[in-house]
C-alpha positions as CSV (number, residue, x, y, z in Angstrom):
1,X,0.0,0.0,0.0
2,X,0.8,3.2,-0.5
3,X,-0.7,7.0,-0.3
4,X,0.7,10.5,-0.7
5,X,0.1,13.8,1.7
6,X,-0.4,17.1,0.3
7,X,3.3,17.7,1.6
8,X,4.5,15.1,-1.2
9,X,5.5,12.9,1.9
10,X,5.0,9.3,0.2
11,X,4.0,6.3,2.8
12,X,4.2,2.7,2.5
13,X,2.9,0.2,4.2
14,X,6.0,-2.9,4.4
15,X,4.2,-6.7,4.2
16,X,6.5,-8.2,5.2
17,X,8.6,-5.6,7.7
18,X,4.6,-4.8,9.8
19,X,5.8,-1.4,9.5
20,X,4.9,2.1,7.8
21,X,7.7,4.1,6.7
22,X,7.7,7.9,5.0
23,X,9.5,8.8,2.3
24,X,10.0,12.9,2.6
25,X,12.1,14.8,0.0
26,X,15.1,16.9,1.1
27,X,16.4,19.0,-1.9
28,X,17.2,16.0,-4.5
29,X,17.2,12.9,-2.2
30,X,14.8,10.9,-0.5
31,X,15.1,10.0,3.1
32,X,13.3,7.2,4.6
33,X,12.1,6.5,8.1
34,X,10.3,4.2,9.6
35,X,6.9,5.8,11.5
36,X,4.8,3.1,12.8
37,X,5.8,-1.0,13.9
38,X,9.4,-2.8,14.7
39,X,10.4,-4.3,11.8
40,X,10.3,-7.8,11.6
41,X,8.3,-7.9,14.8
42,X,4.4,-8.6,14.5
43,X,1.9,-7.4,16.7
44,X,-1.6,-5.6,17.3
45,X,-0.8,-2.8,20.1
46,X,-2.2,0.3,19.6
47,X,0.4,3.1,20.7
48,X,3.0,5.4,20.1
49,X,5.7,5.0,16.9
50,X,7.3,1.8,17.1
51,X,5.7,0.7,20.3
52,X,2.4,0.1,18.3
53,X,2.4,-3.1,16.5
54,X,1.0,-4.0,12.7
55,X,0.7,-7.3,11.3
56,X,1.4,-7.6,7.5
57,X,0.2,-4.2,6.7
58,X,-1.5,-3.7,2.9
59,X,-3.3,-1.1,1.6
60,X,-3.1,2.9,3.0
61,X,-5.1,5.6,2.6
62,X,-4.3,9.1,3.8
63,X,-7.8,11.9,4.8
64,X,-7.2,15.9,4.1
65,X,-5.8,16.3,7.6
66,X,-3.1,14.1,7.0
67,X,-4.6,10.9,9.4
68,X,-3.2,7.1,7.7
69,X,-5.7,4.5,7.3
70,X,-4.2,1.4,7.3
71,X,-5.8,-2.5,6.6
72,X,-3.9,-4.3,8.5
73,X,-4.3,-7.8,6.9
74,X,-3.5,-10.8,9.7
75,X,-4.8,-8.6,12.6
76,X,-8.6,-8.6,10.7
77,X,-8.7,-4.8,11.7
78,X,-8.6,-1.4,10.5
79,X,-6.2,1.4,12.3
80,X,-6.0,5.2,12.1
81,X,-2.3,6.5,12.4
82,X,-2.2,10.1,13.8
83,X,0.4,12.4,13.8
84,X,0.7,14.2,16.9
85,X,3.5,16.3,17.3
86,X,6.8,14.7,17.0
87,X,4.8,11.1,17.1
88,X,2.6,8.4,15.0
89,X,-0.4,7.4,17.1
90,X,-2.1,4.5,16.2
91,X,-5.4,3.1,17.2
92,X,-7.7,0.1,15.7
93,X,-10.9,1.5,14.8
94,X,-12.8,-1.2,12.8
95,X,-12.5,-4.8,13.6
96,X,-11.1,-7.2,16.6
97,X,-7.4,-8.7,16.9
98,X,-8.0,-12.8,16.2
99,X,-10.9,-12.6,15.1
100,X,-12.1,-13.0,11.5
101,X,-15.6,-12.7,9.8
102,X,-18.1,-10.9,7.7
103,X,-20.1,-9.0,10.4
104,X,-21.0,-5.5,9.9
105,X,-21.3,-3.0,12.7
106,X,-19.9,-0.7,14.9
107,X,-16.1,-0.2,15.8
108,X,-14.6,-3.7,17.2
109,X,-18.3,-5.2,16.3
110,X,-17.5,-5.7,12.8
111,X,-15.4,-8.5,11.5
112,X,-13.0,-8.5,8.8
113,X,-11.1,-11.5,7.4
114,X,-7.9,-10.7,5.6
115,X,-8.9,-6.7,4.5
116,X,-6.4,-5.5,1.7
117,X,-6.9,-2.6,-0.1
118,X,-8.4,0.7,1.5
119,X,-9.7,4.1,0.0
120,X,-11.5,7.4,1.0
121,X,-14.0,9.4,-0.5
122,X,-14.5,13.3,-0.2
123,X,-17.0,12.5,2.4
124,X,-14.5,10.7,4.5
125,X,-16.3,7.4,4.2
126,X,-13.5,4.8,3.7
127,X,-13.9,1.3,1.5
128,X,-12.1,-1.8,2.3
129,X,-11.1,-4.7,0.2
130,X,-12.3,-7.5,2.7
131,X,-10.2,-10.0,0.7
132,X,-11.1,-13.8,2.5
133,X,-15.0,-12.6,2.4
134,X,-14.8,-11.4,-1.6
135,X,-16.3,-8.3,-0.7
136,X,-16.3,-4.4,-0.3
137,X,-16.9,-2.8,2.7
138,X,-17.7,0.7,3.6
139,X,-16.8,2.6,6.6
140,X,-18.9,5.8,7.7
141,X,-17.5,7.7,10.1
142,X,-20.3,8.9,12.9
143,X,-19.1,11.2,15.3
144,X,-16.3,9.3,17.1
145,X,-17.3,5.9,15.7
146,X,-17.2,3.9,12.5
147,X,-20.1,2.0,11.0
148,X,-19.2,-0.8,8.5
149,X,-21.7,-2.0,5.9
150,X,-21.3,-4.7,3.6
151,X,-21.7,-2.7,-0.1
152,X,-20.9,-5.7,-2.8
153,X,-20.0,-8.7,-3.1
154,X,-21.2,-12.2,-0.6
155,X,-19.0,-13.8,1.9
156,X,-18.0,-17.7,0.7
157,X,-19.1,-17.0,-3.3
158,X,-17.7,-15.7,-6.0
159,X,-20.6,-14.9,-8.5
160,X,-21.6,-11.4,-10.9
161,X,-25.1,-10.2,-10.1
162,X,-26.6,-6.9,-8.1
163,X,-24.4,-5.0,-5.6
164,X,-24.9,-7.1,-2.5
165,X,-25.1,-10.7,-3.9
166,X,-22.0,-10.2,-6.7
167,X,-18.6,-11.8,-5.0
């Protein structure tokens, strides 16, 4: 995954690492840094820079205020990475460490299982890739929390039809 701020800063979720890194452009050359997650080291914490844990990171998306999305694959969840100040904040806000599913709801309520890709719209909502269910799932943001809905596709089939029961 990857996604670009209106700085130019370029970030990249590493598979295989569990880490984010940023790319930021000083005069010709590119300097990389690691943000988010110990290499090599897999995890789920929510926290600070390199005490907050990703496993297998994929897809990224970035909002207007500069916030990271990130599907983060083998954890089944989706986390927001902050900057605040000098640091990267990180916090799961759709889906539950060890757990995999197709459940829509609220926050930790919903299941994922393996989500991959991960855009935002101008309203803020974002989509998911839920890869293991074959489908497409939207988040809405509602005050502090996140709604998911199923949009497309049908857990367990893979089929063309409508919206809801293509896979």
């Amino acid at each position: 995954g990857i996604a670009v701020d209106k700085q130019g800063s370029v970030f990249v979720a590493e598979w295989g690492n569990s880490t984010i890194r940023k790319l930021t452009k000083v005069h010709t050359n590119w300097i990389a840094s690691d943000i988010v997650g110990t290499a090599g080291k897999e995890g789920s914490n929510d926290g600070t820079n390199h005490e907050a844990l990703l496993n297998h990171p994929h897809g990224l998306a970035i909002d207007r205020e500069g916030n990271l999305y990130v599907a983060d694959t083998f954890n089944n969840t989706i986390r927001k990475v902050k900057h605040v100040r000098d640091n990267w904040v990180v916090t799961t806000i759709a889906g539950r460490v060890g757990v995999f599913g197709s459940i829509d709801g609220t926050n930790t309520d919903a299941q994922f299982n393996n989500p991959g890709g991960i855009t935002m719209d101008r309203r803020g909502n974002l989509y998911v890739s839920d890869v293991q269910n074959n489908t497409i799932r939207k988040m809405t943001p509602v005050g502090s929390n996140w709604v998911v809905t199923t949009i497309a596709g049908f857990a367990g089939t893979i089929r063309d039809g409508p919206a809801l029961r293509a896979a």
